[in-house]
MMTF fields as JSON, N, C-alpha, C and O atoms, coordinates in Angstrom:
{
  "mmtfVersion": "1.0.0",
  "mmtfProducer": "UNKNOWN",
  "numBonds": 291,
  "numAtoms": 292,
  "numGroups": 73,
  "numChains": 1,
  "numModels": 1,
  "chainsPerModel": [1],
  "groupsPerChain": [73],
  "chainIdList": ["A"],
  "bondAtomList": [4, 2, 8, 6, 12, 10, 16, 14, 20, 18, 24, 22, 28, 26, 32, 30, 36, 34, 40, 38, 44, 42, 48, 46, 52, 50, 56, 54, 60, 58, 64, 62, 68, 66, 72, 70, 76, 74, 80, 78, 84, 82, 88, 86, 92, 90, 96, 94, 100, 98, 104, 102, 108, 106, 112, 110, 116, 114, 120, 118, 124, 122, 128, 126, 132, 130, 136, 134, 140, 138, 144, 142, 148, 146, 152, 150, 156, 154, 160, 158, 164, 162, 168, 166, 172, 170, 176, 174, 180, 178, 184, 182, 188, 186, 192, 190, 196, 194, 200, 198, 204, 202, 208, 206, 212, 210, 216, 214, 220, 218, 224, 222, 228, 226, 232, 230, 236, 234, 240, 238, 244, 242, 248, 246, 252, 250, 256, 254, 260, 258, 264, 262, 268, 266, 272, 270, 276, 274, 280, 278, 284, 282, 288, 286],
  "bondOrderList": [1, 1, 1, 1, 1, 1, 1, 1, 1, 1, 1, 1, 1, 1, 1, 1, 1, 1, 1, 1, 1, 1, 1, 1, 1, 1, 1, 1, 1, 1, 1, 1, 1, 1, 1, 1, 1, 1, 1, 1, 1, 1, 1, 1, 1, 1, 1, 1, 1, 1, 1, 1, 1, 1, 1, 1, 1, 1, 1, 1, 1, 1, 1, 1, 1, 1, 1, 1, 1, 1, 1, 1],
  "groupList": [{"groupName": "UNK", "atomNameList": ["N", "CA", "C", "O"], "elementList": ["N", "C", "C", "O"], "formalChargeList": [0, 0, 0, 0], "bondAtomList": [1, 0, 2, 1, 3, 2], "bondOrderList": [1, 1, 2], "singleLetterCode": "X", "chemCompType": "L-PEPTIDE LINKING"}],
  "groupTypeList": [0, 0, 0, 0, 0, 0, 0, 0, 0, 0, 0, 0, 0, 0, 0, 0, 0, 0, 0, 0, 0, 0, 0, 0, 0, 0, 0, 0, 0, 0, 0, 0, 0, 0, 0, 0, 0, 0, 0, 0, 0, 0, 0, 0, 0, 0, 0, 0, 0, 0, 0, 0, 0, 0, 0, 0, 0, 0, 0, 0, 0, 0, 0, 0, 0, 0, 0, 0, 0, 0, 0, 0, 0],
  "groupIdList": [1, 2, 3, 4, 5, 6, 7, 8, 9, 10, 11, 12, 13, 14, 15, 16, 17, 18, 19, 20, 21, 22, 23, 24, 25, 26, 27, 28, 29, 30, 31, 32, 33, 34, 35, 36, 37, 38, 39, 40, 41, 42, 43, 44, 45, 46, 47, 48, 49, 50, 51, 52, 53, 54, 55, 56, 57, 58, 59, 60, 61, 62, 63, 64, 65, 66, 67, 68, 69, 70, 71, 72, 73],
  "secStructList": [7, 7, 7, 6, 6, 1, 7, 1, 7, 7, 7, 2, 2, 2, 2, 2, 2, 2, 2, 2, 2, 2, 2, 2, 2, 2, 2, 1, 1, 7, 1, 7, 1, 2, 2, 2, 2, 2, 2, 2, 2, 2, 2, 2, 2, 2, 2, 2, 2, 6, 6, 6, 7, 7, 7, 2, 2, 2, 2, 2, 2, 2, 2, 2, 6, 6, 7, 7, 7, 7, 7, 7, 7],
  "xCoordList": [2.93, 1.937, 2.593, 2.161, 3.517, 4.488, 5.35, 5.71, 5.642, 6.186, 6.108, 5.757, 6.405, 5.358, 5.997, 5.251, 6.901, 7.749, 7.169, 7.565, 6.284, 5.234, 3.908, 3.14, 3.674, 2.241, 1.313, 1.543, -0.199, -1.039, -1.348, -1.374, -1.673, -1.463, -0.449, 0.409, -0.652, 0.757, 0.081, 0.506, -1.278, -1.902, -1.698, -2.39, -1.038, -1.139, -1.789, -1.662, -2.372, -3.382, -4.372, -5.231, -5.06, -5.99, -6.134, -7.045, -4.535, -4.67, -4.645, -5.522, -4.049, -4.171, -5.493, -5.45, -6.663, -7.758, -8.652, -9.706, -7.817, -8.907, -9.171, -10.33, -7.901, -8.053, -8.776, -9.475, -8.916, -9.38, -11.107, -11.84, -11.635, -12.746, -13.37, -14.496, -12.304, -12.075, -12.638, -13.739, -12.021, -12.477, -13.446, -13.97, -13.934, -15.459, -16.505, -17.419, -16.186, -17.136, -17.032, -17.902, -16.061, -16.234, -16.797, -17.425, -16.257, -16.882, -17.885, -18.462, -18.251, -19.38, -19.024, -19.739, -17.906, -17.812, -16.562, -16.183, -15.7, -15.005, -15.688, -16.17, -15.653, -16.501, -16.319, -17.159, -14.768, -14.372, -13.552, -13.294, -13.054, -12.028, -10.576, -9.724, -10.777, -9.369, -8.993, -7.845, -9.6, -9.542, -9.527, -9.196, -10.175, -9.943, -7.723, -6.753, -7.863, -6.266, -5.47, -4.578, -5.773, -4.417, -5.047, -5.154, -5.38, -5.727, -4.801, -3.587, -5.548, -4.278, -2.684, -1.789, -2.556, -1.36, -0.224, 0.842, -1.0, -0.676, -0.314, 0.722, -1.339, -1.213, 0.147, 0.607, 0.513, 0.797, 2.476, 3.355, 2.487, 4.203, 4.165, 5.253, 3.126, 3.361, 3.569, 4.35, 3.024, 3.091, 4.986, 5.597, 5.31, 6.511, 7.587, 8.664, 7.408, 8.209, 8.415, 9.283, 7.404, 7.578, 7.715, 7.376, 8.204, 8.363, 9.836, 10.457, 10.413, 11.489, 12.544, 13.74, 12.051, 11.969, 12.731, 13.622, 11.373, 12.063, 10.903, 9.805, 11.402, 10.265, 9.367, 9.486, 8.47, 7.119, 6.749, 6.293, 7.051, 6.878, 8.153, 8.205, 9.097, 10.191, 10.33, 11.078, 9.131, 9.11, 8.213, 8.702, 7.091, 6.089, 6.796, 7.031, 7.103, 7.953, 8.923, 9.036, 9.982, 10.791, 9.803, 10.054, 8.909, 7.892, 7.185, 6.924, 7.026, 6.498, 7.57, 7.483, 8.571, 9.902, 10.931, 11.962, 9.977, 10.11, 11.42, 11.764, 11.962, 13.176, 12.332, 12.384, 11.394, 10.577, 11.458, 12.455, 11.424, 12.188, 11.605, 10.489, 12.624, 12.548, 13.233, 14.436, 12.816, 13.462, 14.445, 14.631, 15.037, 16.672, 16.197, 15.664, 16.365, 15.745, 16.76, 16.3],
  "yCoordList": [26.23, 26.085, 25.742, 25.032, 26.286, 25.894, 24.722, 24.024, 24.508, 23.043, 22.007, 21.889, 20.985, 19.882, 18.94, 17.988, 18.946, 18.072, 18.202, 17.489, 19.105, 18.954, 18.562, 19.059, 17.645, 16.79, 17.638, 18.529, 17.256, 18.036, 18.558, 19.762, 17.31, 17.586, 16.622, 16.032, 16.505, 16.096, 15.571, 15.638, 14.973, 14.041, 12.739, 12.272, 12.021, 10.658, 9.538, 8.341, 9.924, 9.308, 9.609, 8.847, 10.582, 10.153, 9.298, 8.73, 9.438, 8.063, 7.012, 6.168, 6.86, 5.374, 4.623, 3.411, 5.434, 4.982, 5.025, 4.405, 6.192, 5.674, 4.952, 4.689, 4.049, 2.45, 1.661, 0.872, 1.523, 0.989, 1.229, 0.289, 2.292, 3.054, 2.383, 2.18, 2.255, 1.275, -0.111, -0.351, -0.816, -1.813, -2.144, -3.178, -1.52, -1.473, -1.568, -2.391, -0.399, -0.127, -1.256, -2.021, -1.806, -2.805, -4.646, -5.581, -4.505, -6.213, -6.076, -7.037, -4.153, -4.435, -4.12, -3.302, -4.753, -4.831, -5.665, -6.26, -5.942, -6.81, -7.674, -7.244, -9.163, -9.967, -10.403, -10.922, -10.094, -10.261, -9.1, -8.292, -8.647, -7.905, -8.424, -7.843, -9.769, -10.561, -10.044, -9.622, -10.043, -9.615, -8.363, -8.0, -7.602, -6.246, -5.998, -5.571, -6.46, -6.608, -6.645, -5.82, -7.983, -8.236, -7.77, -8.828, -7.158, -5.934, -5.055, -4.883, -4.618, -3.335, -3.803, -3.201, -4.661, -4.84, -4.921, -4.329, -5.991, -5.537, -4.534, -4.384, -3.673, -2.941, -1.481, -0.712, -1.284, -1.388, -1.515, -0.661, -3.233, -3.634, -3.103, -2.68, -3.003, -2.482, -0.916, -0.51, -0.003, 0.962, 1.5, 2.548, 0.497, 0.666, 0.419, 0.993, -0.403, -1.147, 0.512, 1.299, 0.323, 1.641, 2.932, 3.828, 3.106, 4.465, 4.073, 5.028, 3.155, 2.954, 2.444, 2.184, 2.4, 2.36, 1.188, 1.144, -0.448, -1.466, -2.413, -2.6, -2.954, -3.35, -4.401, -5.329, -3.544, -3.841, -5.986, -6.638, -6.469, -7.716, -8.961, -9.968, -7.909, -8.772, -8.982, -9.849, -7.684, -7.851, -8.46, -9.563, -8.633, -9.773, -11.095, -11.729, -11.441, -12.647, -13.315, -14.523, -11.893, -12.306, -12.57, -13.515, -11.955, -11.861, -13.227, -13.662, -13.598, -15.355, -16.385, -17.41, -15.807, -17.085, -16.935, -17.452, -15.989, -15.831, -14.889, -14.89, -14.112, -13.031, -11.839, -11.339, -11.278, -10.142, -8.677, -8.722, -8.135, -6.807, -5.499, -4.979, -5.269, -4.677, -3.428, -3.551, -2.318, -0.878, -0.712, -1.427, 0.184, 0.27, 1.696, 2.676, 1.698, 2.757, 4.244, 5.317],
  "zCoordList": [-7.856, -8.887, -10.223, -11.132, -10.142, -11.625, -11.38, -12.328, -10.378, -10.967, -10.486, -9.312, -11.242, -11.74, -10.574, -10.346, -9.961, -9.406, -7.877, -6.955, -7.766, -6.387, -6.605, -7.429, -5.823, -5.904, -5.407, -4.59, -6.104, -6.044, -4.784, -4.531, -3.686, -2.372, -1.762, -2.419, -0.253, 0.145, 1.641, 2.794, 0.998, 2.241, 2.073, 1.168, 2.585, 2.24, 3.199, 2.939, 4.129, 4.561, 3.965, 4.411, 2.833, 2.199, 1.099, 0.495, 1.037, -0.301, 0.677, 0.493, 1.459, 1.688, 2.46, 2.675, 2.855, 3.176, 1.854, 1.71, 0.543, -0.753, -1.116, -1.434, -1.288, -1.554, -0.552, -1.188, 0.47, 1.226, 0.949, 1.256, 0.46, 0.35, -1.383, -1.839, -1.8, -3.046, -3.107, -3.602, -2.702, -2.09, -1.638, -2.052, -0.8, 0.122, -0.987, -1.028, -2.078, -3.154, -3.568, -3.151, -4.451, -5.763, -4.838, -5.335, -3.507, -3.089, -2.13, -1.621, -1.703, -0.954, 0.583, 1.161, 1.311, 2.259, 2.603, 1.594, 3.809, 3.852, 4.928, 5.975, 4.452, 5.354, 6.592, 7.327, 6.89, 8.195, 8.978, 8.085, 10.095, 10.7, 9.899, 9.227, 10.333, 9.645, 8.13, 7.988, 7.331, 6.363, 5.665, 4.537, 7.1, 6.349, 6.958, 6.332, 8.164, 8.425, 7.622, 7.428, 6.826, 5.853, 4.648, 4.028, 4.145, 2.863, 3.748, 3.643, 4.511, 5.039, 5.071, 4.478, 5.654, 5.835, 4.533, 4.368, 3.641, 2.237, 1.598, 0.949, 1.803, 0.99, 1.919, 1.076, 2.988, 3.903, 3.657, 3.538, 3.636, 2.449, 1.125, 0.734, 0.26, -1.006, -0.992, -1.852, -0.192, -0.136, 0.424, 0.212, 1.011, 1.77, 0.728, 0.889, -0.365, -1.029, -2.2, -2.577, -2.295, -3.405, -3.115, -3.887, -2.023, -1.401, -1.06, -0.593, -1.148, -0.784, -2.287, -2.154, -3.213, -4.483, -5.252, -6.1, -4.022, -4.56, -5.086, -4.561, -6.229, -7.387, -6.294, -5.494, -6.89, -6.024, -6.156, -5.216, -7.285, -7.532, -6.77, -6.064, -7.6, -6.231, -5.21, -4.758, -4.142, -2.874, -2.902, -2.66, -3.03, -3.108, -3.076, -2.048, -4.258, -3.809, -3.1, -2.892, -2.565, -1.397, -0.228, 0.52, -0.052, 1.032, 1.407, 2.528, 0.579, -0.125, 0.294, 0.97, -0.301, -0.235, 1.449, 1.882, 1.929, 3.354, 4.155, 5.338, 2.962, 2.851, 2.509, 1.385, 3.658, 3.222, 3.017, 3.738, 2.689, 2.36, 3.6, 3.625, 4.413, 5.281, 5.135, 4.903, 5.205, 5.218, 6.134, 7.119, 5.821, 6.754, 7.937, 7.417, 9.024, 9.466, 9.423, 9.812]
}
């Protein structure tokens, strides 16, 4: 309770369907399966990138320039 360096909770599958729940709200719906896929998947690499604590924009663009950033197991 005192310190700050523990997160409030320590579910992270509820964050990661919030956003998803996010989404739904602000466009309504996703209009295809396909599309709800690659939202997930996205979000998916971004979530990976920053848990692994590599700038979230640079992996985007390695990802793009076809040198995606892959975690070390």
């Amino acid at each position: 309770m005192y310190d700050s360096s523990v997160p409030f909770d320590n579910n992270q599958a509820s964050l990661y369907v919030r956003m998803v729940k996010v989404k739904q709200k602000v466009s309504g719906c996703f209009r295809t399966f396909d599309g709800a896929e690659q939202f997930g998947r996205a979000r998916a690499y971004i979530s990976t990138a920053r848990k692994n604590t590599v700038n979230i924009f640079k992996a985007i663009k390695d990802a793009f320039s076809g040198n995606p950033f892959i975690p070390s197991a």
